[in-house]
HTML snippet that shows the backbone in 3Dmol.js (N, CA, C, O; Angstrom):
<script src="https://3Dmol.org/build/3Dmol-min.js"></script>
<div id="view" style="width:600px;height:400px;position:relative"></div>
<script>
const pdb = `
ATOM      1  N   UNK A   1     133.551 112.670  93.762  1.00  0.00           N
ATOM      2  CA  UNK A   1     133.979 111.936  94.923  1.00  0.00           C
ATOM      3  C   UNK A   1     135.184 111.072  94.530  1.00  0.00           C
ATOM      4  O   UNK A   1     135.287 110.391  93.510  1.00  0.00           O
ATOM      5  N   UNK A   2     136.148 111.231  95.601  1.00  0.00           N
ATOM      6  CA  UNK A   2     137.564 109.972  94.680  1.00  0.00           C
ATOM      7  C   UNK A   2     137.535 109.360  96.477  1.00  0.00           C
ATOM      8  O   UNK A   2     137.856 109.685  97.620  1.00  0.00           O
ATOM      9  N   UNK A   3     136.794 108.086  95.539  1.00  0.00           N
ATOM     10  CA  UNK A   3     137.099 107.023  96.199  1.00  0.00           C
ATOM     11  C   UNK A   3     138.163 105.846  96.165  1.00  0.00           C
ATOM     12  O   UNK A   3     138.474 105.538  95.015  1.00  0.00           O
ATOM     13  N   UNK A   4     138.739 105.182  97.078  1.00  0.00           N
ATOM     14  CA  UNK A   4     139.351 104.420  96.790  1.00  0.00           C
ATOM     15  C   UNK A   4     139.130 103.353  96.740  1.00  0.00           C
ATOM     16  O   UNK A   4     138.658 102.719  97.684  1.00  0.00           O
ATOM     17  N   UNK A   5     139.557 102.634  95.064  1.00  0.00           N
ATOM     18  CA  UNK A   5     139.403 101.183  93.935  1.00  0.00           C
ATOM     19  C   UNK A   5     140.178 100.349  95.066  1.00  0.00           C
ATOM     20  O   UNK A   5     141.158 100.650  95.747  1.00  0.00           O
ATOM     21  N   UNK A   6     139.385  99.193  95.022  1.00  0.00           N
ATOM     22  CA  UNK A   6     140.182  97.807  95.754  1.00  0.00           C
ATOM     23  C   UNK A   6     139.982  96.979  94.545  1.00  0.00           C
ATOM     24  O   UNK A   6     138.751  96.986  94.503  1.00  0.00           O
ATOM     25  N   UNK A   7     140.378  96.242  93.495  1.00  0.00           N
ATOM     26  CA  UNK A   7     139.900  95.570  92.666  1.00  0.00           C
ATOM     27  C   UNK A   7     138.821  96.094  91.595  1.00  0.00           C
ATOM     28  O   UNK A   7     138.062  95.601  90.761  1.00  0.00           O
ATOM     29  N   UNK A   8     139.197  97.452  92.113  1.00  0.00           N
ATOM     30  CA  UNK A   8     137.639  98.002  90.752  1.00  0.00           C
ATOM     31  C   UNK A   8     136.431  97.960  92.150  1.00  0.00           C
ATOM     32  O   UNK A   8     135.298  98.439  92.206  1.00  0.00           O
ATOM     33  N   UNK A   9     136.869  97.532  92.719  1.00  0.00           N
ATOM     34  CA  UNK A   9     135.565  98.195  93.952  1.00  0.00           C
ATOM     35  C   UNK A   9     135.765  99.248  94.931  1.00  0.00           C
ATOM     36  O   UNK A   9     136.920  99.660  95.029  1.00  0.00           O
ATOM     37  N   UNK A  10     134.840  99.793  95.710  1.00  0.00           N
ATOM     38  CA  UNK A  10     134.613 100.553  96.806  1.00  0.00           C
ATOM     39  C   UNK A  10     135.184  99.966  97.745  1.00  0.00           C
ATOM     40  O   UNK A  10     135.058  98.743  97.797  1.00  0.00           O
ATOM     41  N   UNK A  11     136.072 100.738  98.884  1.00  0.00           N
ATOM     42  CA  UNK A  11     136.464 100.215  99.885  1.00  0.00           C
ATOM     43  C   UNK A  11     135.171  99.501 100.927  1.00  0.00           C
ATOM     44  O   UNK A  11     135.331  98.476 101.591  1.00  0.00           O
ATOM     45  N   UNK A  12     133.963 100.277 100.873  1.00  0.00           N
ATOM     46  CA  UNK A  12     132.939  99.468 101.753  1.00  0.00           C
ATOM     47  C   UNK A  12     132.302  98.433 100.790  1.00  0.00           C
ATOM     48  O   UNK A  12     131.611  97.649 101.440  1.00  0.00           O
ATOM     49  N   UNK A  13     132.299  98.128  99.298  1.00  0.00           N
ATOM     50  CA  UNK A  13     132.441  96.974  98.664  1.00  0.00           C
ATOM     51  C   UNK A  13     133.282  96.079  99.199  1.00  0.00           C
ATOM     52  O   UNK A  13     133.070  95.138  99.965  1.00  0.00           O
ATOM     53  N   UNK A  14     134.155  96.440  98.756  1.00  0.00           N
ATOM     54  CA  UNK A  14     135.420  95.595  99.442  1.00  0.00           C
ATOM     55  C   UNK A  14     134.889  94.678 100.829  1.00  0.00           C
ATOM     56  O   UNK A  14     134.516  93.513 100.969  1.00  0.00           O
ATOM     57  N   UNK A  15     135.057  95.815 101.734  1.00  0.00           N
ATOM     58  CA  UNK A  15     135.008  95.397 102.924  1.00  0.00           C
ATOM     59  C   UNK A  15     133.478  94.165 103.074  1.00  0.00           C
ATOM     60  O   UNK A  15     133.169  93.492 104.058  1.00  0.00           O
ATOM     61  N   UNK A  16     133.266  94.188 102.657  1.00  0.00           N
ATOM     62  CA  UNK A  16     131.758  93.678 102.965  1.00  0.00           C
ATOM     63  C   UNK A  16     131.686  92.216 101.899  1.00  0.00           C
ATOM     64  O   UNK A  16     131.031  91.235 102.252  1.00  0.00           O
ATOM     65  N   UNK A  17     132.393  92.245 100.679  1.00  0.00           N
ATOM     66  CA  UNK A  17     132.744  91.082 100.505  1.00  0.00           C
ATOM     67  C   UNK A  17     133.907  90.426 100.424  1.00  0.00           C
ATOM     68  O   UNK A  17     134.078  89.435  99.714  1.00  0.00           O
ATOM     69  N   UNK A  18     134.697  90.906 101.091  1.00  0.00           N
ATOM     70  CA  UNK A  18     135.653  89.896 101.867  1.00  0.00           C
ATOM     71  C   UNK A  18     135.024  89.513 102.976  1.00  0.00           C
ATOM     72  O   UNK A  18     135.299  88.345 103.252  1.00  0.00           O
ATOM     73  N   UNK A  19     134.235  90.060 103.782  1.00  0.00           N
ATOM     74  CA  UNK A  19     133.640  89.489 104.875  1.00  0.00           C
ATOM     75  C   UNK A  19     133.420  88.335 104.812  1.00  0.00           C
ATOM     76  O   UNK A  19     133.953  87.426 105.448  1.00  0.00           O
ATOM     77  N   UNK A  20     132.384  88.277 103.814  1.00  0.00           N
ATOM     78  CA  UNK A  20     131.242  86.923 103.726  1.00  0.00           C
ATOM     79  C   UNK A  20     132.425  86.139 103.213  1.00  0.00           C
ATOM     80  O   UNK A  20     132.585  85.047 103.758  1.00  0.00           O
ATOM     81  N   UNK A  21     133.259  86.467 102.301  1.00  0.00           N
ATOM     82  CA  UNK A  21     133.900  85.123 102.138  1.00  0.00           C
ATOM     83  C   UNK A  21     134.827  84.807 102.634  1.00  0.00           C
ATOM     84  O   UNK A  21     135.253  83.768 102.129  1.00  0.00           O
ATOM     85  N   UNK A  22     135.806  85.412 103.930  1.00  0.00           N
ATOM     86  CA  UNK A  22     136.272  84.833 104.916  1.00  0.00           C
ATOM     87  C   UNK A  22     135.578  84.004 105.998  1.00  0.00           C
ATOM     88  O   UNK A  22     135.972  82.973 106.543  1.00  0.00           O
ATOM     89  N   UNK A  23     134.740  84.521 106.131  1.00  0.00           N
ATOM     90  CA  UNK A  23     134.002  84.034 106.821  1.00  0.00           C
ATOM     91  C   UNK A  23     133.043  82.811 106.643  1.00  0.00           C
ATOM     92  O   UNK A  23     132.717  81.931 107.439  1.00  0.00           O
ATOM     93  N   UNK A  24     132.708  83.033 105.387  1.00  0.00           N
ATOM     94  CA  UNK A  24     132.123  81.218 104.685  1.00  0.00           C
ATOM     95  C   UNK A  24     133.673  80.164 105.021  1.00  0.00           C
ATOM     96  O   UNK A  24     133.649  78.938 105.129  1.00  0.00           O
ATOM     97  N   UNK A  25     134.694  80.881 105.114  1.00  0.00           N
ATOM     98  CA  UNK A  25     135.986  79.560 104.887  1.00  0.00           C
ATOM     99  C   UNK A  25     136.113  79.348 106.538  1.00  0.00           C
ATOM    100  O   UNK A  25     136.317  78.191 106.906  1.00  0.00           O
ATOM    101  N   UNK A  26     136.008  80.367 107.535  1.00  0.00           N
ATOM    102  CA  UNK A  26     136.159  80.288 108.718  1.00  0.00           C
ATOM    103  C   UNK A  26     134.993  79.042 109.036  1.00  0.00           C
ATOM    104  O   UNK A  26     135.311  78.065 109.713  1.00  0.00           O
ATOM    105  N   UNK A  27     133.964  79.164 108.609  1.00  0.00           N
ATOM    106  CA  UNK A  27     132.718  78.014 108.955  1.00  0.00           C
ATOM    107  C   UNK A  27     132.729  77.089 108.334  1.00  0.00           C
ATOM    108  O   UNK A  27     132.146  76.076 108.720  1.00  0.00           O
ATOM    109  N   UNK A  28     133.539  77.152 106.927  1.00  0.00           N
ATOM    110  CA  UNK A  28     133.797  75.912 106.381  1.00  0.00           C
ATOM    111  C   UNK A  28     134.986  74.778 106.956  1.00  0.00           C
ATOM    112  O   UNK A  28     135.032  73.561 106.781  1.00  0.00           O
ATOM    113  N   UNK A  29     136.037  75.805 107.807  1.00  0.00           N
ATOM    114  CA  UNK A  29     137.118  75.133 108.881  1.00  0.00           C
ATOM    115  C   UNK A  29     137.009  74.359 109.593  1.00  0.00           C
ATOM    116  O   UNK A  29     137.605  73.311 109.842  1.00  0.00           O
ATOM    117  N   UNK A  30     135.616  75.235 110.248  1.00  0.00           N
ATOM    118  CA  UNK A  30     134.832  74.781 111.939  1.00  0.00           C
ATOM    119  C   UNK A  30     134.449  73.390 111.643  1.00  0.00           C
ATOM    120  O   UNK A  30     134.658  72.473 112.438  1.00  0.00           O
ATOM    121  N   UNK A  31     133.650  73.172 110.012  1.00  0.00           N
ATOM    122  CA  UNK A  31     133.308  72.188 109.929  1.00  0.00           C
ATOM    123  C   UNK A  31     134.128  71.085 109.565  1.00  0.00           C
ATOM    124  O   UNK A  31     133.746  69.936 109.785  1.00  0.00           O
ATOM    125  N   UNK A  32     135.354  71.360 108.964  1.00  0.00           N
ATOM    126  CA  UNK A  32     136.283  70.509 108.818  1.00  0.00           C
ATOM    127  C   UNK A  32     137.080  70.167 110.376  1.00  0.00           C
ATOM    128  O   UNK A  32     137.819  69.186 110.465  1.00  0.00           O
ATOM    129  N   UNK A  33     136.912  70.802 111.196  1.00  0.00           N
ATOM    130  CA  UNK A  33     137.984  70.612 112.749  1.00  0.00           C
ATOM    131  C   UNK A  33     136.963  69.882 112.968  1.00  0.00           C
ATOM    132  O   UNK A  33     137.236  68.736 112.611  1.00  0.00           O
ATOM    133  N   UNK A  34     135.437  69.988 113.562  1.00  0.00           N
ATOM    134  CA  UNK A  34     134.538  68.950 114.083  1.00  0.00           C
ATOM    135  C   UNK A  34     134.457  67.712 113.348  1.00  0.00           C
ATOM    136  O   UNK A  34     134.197  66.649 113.913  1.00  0.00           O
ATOM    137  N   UNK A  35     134.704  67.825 111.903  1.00  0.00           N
ATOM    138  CA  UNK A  35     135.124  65.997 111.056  1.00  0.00           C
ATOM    139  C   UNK A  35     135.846  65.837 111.875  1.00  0.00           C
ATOM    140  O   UNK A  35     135.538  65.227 112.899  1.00  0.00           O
ATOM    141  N   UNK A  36     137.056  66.356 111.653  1.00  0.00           N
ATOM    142  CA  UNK A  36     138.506  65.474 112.264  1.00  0.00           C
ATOM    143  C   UNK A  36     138.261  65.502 114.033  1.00  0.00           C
ATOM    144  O   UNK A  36     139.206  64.967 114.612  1.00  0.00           O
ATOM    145  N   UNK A  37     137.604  65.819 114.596  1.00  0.00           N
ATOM    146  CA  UNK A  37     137.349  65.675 115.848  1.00  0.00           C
ATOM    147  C   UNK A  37     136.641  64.289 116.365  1.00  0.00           C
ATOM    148  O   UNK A  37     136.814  63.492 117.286  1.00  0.00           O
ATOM    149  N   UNK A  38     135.798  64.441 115.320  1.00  0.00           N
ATOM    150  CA  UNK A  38     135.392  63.126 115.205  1.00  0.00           C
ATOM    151  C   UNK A  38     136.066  61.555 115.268  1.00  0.00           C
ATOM    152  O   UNK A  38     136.023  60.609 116.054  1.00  0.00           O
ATOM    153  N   UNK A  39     136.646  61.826 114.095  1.00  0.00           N
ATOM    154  CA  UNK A  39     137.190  60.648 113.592  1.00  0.00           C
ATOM    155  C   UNK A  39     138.296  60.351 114.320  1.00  0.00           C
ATOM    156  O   UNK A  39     138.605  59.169 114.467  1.00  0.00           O
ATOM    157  N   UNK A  40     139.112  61.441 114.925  1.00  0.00           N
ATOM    158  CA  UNK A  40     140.442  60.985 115.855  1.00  0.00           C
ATOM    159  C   UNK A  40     139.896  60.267 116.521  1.00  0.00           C
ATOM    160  O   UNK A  40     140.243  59.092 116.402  1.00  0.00           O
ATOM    161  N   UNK A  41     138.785  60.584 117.546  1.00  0.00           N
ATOM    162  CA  UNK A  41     137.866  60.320 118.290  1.00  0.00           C
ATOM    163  C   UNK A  41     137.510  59.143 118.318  1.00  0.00           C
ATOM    164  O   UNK A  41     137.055  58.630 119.340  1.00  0.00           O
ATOM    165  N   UNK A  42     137.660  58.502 117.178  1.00  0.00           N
ATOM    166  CA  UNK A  42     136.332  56.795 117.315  1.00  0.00           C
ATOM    167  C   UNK A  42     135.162  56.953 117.061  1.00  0.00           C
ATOM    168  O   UNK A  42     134.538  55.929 116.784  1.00  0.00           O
ATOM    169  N   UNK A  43     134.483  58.159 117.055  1.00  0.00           N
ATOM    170  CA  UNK A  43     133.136  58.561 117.895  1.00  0.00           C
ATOM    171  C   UNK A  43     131.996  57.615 117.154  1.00  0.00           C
ATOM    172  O   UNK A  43     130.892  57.437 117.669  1.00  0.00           O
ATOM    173  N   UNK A  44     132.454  56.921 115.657  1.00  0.00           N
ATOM    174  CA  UNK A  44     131.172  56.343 115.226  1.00  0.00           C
ATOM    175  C   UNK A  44     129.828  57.469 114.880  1.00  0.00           C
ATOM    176  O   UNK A  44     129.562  58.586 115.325  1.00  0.00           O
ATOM    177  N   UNK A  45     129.252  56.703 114.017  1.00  0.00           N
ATOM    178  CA  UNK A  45     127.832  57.251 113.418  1.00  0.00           C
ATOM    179  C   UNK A  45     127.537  58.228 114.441  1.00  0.00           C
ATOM    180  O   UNK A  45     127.897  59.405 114.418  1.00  0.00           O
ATOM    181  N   UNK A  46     126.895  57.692 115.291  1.00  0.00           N
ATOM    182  CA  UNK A  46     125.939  58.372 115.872  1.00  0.00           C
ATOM    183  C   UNK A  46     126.952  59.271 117.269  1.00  0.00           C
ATOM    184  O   UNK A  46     126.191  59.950 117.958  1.00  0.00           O
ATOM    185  N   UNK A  47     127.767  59.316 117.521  1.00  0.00           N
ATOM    186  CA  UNK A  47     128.973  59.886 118.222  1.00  0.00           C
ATOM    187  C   UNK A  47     129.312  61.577 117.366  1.00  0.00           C
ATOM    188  O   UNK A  47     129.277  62.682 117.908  1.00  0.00           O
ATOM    189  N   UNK A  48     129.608  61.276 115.987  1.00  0.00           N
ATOM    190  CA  UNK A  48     129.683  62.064 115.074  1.00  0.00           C
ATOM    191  C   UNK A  48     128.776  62.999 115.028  1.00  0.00           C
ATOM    192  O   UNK A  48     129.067  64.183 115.197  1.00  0.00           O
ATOM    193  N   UNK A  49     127.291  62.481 114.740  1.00  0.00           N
ATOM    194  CA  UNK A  49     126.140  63.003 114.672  1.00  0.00           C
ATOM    195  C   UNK A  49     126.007  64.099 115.399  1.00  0.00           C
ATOM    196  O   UNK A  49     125.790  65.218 114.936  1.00  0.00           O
ATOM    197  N   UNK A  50     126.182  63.706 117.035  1.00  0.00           N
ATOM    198  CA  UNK A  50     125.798  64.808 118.617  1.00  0.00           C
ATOM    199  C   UNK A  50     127.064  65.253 118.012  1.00  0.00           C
ATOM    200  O   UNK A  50     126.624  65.844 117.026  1.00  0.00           O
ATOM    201  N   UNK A  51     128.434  65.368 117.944  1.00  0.00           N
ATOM    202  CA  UNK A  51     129.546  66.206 118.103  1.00  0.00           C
ATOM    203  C   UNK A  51     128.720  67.376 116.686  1.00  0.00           C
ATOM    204  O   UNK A  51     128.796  68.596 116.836  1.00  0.00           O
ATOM    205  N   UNK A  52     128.296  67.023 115.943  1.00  0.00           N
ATOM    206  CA  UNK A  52     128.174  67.867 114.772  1.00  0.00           C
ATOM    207  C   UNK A  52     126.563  68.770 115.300  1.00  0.00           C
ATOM    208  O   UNK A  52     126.372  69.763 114.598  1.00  0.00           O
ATOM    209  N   UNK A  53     125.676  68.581 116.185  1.00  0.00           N
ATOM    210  CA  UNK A  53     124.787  68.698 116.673  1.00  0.00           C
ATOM    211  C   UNK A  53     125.602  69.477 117.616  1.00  0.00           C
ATOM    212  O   UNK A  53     126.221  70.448 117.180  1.00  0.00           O
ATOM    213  N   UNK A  54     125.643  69.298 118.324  1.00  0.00           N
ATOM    214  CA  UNK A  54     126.379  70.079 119.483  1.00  0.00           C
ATOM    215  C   UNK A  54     127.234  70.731 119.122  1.00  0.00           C
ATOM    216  O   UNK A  54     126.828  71.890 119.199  1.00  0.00           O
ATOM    217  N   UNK A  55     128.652  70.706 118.593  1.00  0.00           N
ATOM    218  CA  UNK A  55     129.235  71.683 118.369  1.00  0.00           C
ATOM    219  C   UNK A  55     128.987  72.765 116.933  1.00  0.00           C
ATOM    220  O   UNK A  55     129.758  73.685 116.661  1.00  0.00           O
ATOM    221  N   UNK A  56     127.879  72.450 116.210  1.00  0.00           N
ATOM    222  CA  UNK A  56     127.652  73.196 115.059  1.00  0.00           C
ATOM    223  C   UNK A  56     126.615  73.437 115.402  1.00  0.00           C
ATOM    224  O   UNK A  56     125.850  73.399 114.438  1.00  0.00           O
ATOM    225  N   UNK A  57     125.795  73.851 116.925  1.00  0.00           N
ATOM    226  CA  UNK A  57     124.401  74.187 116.941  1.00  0.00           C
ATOM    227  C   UNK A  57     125.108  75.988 117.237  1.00  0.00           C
ATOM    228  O   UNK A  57     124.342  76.945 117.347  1.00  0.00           O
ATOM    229  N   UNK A  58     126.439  76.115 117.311  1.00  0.00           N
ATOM    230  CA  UNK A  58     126.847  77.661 117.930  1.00  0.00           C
ATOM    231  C   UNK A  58     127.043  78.615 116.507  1.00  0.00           C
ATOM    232  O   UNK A  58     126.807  79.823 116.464  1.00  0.00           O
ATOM    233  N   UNK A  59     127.603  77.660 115.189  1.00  0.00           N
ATOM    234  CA  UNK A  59     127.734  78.028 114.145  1.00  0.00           C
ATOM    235  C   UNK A  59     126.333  78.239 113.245  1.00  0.00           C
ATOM    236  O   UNK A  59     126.455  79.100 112.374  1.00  0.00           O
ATOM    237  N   UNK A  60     125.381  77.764 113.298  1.00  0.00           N
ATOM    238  CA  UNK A  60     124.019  77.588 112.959  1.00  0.00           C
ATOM    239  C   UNK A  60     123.202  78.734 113.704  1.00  0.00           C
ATOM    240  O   UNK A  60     122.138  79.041 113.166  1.00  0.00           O
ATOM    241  N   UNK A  61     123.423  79.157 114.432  1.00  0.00           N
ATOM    242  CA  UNK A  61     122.834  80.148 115.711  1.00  0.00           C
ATOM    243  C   UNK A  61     123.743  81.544 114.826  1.00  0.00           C
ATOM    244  O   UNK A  61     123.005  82.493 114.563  1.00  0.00           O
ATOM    245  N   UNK A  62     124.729  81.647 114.531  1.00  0.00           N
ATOM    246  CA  UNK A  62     125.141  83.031 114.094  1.00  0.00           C
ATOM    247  C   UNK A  62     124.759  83.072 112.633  1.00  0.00           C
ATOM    248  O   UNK A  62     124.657  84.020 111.855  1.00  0.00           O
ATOM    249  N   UNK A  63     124.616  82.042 112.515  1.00  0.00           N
ATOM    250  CA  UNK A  63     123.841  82.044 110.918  1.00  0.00           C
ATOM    251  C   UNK A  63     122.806  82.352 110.631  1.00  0.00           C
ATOM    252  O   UNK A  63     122.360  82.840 109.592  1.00  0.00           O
ATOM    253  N   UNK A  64     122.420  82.118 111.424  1.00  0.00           N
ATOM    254  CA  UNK A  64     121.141  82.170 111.338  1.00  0.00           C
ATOM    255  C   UNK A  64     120.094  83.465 112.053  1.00  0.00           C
ATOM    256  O   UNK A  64     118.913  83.677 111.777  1.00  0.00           O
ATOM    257  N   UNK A  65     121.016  84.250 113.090  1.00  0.00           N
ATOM    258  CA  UNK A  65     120.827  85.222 113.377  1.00  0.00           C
ATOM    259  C   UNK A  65     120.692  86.029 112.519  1.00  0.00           C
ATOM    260  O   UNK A  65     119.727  86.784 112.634  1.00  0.00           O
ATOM    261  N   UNK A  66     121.577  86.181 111.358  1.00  0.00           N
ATOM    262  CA  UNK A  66     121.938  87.097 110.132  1.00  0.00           C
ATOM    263  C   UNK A  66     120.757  87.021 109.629  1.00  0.00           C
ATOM    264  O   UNK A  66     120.026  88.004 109.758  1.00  0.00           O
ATOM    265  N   UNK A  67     120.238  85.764 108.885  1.00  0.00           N
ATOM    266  CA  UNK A  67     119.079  85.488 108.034  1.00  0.00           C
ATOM    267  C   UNK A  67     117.743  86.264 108.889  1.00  0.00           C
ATOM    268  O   UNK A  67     116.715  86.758 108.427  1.00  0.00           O
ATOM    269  N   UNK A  68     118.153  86.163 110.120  1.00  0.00           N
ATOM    270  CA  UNK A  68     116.966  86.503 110.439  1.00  0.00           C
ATOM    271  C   UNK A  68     116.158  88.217 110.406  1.00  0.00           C
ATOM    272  O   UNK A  68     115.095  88.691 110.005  1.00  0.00           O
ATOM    273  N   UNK A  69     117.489  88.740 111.132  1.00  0.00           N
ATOM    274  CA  UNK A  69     117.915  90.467 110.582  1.00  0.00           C
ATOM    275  C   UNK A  69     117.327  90.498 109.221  1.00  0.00           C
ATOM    276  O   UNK A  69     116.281  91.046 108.875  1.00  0.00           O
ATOM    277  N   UNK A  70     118.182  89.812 108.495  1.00  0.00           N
ATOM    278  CA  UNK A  70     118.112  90.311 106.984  1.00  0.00           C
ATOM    279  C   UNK A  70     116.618  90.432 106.770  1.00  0.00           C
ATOM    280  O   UNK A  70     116.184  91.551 106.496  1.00  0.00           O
ATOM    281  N   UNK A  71     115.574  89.157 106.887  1.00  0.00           N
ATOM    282  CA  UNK A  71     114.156  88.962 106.941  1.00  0.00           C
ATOM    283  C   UNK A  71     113.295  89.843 107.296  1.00  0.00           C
ATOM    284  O   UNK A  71     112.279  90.182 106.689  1.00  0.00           O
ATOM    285  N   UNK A  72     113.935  90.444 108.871  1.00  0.00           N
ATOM    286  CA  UNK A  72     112.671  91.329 109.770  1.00  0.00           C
ATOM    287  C   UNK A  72     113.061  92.570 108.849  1.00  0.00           C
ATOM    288  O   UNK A  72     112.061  93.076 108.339  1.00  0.00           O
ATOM    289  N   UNK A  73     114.431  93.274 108.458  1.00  0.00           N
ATOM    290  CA  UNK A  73     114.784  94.427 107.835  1.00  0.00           C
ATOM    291  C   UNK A  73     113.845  94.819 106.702  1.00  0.00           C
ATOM    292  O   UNK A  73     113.203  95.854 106.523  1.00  0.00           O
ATOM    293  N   UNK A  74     113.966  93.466 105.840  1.00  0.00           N
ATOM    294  CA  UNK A  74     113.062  93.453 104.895  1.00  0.00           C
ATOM    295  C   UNK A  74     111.538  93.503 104.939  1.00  0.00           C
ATOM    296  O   UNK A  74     110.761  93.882 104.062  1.00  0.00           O
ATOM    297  N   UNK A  75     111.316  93.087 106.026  1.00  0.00           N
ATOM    298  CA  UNK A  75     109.689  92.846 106.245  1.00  0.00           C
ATOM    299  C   UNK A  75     109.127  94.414 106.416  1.00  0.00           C
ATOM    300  O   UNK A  75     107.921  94.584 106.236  1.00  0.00           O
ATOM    301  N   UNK A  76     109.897  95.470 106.729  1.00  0.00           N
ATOM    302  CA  UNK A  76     109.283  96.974 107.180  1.00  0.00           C
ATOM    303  C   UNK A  76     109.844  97.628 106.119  1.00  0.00           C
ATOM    304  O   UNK A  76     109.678  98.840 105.983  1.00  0.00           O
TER     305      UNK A  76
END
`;
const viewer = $3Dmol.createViewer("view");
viewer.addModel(pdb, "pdb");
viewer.setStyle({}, {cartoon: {color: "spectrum"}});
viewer.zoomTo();
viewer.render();
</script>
């Protein structure tokens, strides 16, 4: 089989971890834009708190979707 090397990996290597780690920096962003959302903001302690509650309950939800797949996949 001649596959094609990305770094010494498989292109569906490849593909699959660049995923996760674009994607850890994309959620690591989200969480840096909701700081600074914050803080432009005034919002204080507990202001902060709900913005990070509220707007990271959408990022937590796709996260957590995954984990959950991964779990039931495994369970059969």
């Amino acid at each position: 089989m001649n596959d094609v090397l990305i770094f010494g990996l498989t292109e569906p290597e490849f593909g699959e971890l660049s995923l996760k780690f674009f994607l850890s920096g994309l959620v690591a962003y989200m969480v840096f834009i909701i700081w600074n959302l914050a803080r432009e903001s005034k919002a204080g302690k507990y202001g902060m708190l709900w913005m990070f509650m509220g707007l990271g309950l959408g990022m937590f939800g796709f996260v957590s979707k995954e984990l959950i797949i991964k779990v039931l996949s495994a369970a059969h």
